[in-house]
C-alpha positions as CSV (number, residue, x, y, z in Angstrom):
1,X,-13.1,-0.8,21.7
2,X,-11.1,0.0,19.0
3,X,-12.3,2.7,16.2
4,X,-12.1,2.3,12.9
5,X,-9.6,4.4,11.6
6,X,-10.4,7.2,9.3
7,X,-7.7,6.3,7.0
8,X,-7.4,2.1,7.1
9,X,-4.5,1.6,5.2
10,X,-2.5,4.2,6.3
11,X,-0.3,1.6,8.3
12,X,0.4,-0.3,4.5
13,X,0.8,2.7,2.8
14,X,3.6,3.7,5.1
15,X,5.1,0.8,5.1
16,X,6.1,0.6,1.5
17,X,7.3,4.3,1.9
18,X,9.9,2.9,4.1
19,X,10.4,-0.1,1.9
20,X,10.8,1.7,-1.3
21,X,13.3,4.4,0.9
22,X,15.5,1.6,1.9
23,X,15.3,-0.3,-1.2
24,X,16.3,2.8,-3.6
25,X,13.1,3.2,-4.5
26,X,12.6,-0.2,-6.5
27,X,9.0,-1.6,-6.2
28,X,9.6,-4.7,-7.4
29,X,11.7,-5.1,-4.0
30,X,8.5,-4.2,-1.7
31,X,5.7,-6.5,-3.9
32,X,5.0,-8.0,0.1
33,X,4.2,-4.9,1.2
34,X,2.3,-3.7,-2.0
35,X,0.6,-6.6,-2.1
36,X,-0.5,-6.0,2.1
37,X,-1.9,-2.2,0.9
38,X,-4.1,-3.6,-2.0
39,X,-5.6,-6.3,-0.1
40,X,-5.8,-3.6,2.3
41,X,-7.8,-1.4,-0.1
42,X,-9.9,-4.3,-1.4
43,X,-11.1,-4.9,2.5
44,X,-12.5,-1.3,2.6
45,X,-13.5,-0.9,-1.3
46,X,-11.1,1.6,-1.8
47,X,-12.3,4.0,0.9
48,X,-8.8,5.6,1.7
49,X,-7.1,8.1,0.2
50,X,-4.0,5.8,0.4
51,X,-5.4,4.0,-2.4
52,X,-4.9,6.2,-5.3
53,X,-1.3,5.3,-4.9
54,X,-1.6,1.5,-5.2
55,X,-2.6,1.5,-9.3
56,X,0.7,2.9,-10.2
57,X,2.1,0.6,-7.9
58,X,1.0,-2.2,-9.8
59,X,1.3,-1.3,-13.0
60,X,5.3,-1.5,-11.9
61,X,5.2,-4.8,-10.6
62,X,6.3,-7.7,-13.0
63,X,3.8,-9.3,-14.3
């Protein structure tokens, strides 16, 4: 069985690293995969450090 992992949206939070890295860093060229980390974040109410990150995030996207 799988565990949960310590850190659950690591996966999404590395994923828009590589997004933003191959989109010269422009978020409003990731807002799929921003949008995957904070619905990842909302699953486990915030619970990963990965999550700090995702405020400033939005506050880039258009609105």
């Amino acid at each position: 069985m799988a565990q949960a992992s310590k850190e659950p949206c690591k996966k999404e939070a590395c994923d828009i690293q590589a997004c933003l890295s191959k989109n010269n860093f422009l978020p409003q060229k990731c807002l799929k995969v921003i949008e995957n980390l904070q619905s990842c974040c909302v699953k486990c109410d915030y619970k990963s450090t990965h999550c700090a990150s995702v405020s400033g995030l939005l506050k880039q996207m258009p609105k």
